[in-house]
C-alpha positions, 0 to 999 in steps of 0.5 A: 748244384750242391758243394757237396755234388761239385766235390771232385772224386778220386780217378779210382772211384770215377772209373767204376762209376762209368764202367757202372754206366755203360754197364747198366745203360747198354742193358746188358747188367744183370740181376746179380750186378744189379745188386752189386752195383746198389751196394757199391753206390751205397758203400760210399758217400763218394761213389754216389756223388761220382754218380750224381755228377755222371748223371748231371752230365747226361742231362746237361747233354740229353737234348740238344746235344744227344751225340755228346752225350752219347761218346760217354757211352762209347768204350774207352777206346773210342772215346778219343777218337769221338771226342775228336769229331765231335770237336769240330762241332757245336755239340764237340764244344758243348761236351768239353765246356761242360765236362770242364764245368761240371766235372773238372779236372780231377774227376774227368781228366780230358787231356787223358782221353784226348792224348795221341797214346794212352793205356787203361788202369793195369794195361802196359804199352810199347811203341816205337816213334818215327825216330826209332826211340822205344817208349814203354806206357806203365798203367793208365798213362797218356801222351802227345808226340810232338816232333816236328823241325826243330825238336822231338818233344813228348808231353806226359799228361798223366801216368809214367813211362820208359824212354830209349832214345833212337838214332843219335844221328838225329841232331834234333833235341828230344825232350821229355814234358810236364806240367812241372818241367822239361827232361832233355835226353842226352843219349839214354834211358830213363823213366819218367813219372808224374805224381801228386807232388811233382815229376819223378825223373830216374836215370837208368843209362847216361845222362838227363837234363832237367829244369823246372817249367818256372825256372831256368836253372838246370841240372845234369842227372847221370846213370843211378841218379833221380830226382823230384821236378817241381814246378819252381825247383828241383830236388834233392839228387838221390841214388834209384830206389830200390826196384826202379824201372821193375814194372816193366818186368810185371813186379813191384819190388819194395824194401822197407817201404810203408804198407800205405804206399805199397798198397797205393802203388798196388792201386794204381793197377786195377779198377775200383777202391783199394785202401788201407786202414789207418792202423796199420798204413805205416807198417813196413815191408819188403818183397816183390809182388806181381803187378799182373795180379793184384789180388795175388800179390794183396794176399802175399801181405798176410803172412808176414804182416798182422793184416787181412783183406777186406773185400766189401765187393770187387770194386772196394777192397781194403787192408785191415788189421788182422786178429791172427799173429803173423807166421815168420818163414824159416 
């Protein structure tokens, strides 16, 4: 296999790829997105190697171990619950080995599809646990409960959630977990968020204990404050930003922000690339915007910004400088 087929992908660029494959696998693809898909694989050199790397993984699988192959193919709903019962077998093994060989972490996160809960890019989810705490999953998010004894821990592998601590009768320790630190609850609500540089810990009502994984300091973080978890420290103390905690209410709320991040945060919410042009990534702006319909709230950019949507196909949008002289509202 080539360095260039073995180069990881984007989770936006891998989830199109597969919805791709079942689409044209169950036969049910149509002539017209037929050619939608031939002008996706050829729009991107990284959409085909998302594909060539998919299509590696279907014959590493194709013989000996058709069932593991098969659990590809199913929905993303069952997937887990498949990968589950095929675990317990030799082809079980052979599918993470191979998915974790050929695939990686970045293009096929397992931990995402093997989570007790999770949701689908732009889907949100409430539950409520055993002990009466509320937890709310923002879009494509996955975690594992694990209570037991001695303490009530939550693992966050990937995504963001809400949490609102249940009966304080419970003299259990409820904790929050990532790869980068451990959250204690000290009777509260509060969000947490896993990103690329770290976990993003926000306290909306009382106080949160936070130290790092590789650390054993620790730090008190009380109602209005939030602070970046690193994996060796902790950051700076900083007051919530601005529109915290807003996309459980469906909006995201920006003031002054950078046009690149607002769009990033936009892209988090639907299927498929959704990117900025370089020449305009640092404008700046201030508004809310649904999370519910992000094609609405793309268009609410235009008439404040000198920027225009560019919509190759459904799957690869892209804000791009706009000729037009932007109109001011009165």
């Amino acid at each position: 296999m080539s360095r260039i087929s073995t180069r990881p992908v984007s989770s936006p660029v891998l989830d199109a790829a597969i919805a791709w494959q079942l689409c044209l696998d169950c036969g049910r693809g149509s002539e017209v997105e037929r050619e939608e898909f031939a002008k996706w694989y050829a729009a991107s050199d990284e959409h085909a190697r998302a594909w060539m790397q998919l299509g590696m993984v279907d014959q590493r699988f194709a013989g000996t171990t058709g069932p593991a192959r098969s659990a590809l193919l199913r929905s993303r709903d069952g997937i887990g619950v498949r990968l589950r019962k095929l675990g317990r077998g030799v082809a079980g093994f052979a599918l993470a080995l191979g998915l974790t060989v050929f695939l990686g972490d970045r293009l096929l996160p397992v931990d995402y599809w093997l989570a007790d809960l999770r949701t689908a890019t732009g889907e949100q989810r409430t539950i409520r646990l055993s002990d009466n705490t509320l937890i709310r999953l923002n879009t494509h998010t996955a975690l594992d409960v694990r209570f037991d004894d001695t303490q009530r821990r939550i693992v966050l592998q990937e995504g963001e959630i809400f949490v609102e601590t249940g009966s304080h009768s419970d003299a259990r320790p409820f904790i929050v977990e990532t790869p980068e630190g451990q959250m204690r609850a000290l009777g509260t609500q509060f969000l947490v968020k896993r990103q690329a540089d770290g976990t993003l810990l926000s306290v909306l009502q009382s106080a949160v204990a936070a130290h790092p994984q590789a650390s054993t300091h620790e730090l008190v973080l009380h109602e209005g404050q939030q602070m970046l978890i690193h994996r060796n420290s902790l950051g700076p103390m900083l007051a919530l930003a601005p529109g915290t905690g807003a996309w459980m209410r469906g909006m995201l709320v920006v003031d002054n922000a950078r046009l690149d991040d607002v769009v990033a945060e936009l892209a988090r919410y639907r299927q498929g690339h959704l990117g900025v042009a370089k020449d305009v990534a640092d404008l700046r702006i201030t508004g809310s915007f649904p999370l519910t319909n992000t094609d609405l709230a793309l268009k609410a950019l235009t008439p404040t910004l000198p920027v225009q949507i560019e919509a190759r196909t459904p799957w690869w949008v892209t804000v791009v400088r706009s000729e037009k002289k932007p109109t001011t509202a009165l």
